[in-house]
C-alpha angles and dihedrals in degrees: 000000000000109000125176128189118222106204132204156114084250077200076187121351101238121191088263091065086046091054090054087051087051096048085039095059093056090054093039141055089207127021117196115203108198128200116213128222102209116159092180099068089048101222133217083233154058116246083231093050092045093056089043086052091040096054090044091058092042098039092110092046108104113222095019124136127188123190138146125260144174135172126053112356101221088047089065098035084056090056094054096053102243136153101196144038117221117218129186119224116197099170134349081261081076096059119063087064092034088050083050088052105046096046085053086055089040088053099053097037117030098176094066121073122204129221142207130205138185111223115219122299084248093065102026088108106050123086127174087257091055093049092045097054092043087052095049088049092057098255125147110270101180100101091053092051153013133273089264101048093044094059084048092058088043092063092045098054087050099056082041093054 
């Protein structure tokens, strides 16, 4: 069995994100969607609230898991069971710092691959920062996420403004 594990804050998990899960599942048996702690990017949300939303968006994707992590990537990659990380590329400005990252990993765990992928043209341009400080201006989000998501930001740009 192939499984990739798909990594990130999803703070929050745009469409774009969701397009990587869609093109993954045709590559992989199993696609792991984990959810970072990470306390050093001080994120809009709660690790908690990003995997809820996270399982909301990818609810009707066979063979999709999402669950939290923290800690070294390849250890947990490891524990899963994978053979790849999947890693999403917007623009050529994404990988200097994504080809660092995946010869480290590479480094310290030479049986995982990892693999990038480009989401569609339509979503090349949105990242989780863009959607957040639209939303907190009061912009439409809804092309950029899903319901759910959207409500989400709602909520957050309230308790900002």
């Amino acid at each position: 069995m192939s499984i990739a594990v798909y990594p990130g804050t999803f703070d929050p998990i745009t469409h774009g994100h969701t397009d990587l899960v869609h093109r993954a599942v045709r590559l992989f048996d199993k696609v792991v969607v984990a959810v970072a702690d990470r306390p050093e990017k001080q994120t809009a949300f709660s690790q908690q609230a990003r995997v809820q939303m996270a399982k909301d968006v990818v609810a009707d994707i066979e063979r999709v898991e999402v669950v939290p992590f923290e800690g070294l990537l390849v250890g947990f990659a490891k524990d899963q069971g994978a053979d790849c990380i999947l890693r999403g590329l917007r623009a050529v400005s994404d990988f200097e710092y994504e080809f660092q990252l995946a010869s480290m990993n590479r480094h310290l765990a030479e049986d995982i691959e990892t693999l990038f992928l480009t989401p569609a043209e339509q979503y090349a341009f949105i990242s989780s920062t863009l959607v957040r400080e639209v939303a907190v201006h009061g912009g439409d989000v809804s092309p950029f996420v899903h319901e759910s998501v959207r409500q989400a930001l709602a909520s957050f740009a309230k308790d900002v403004g």
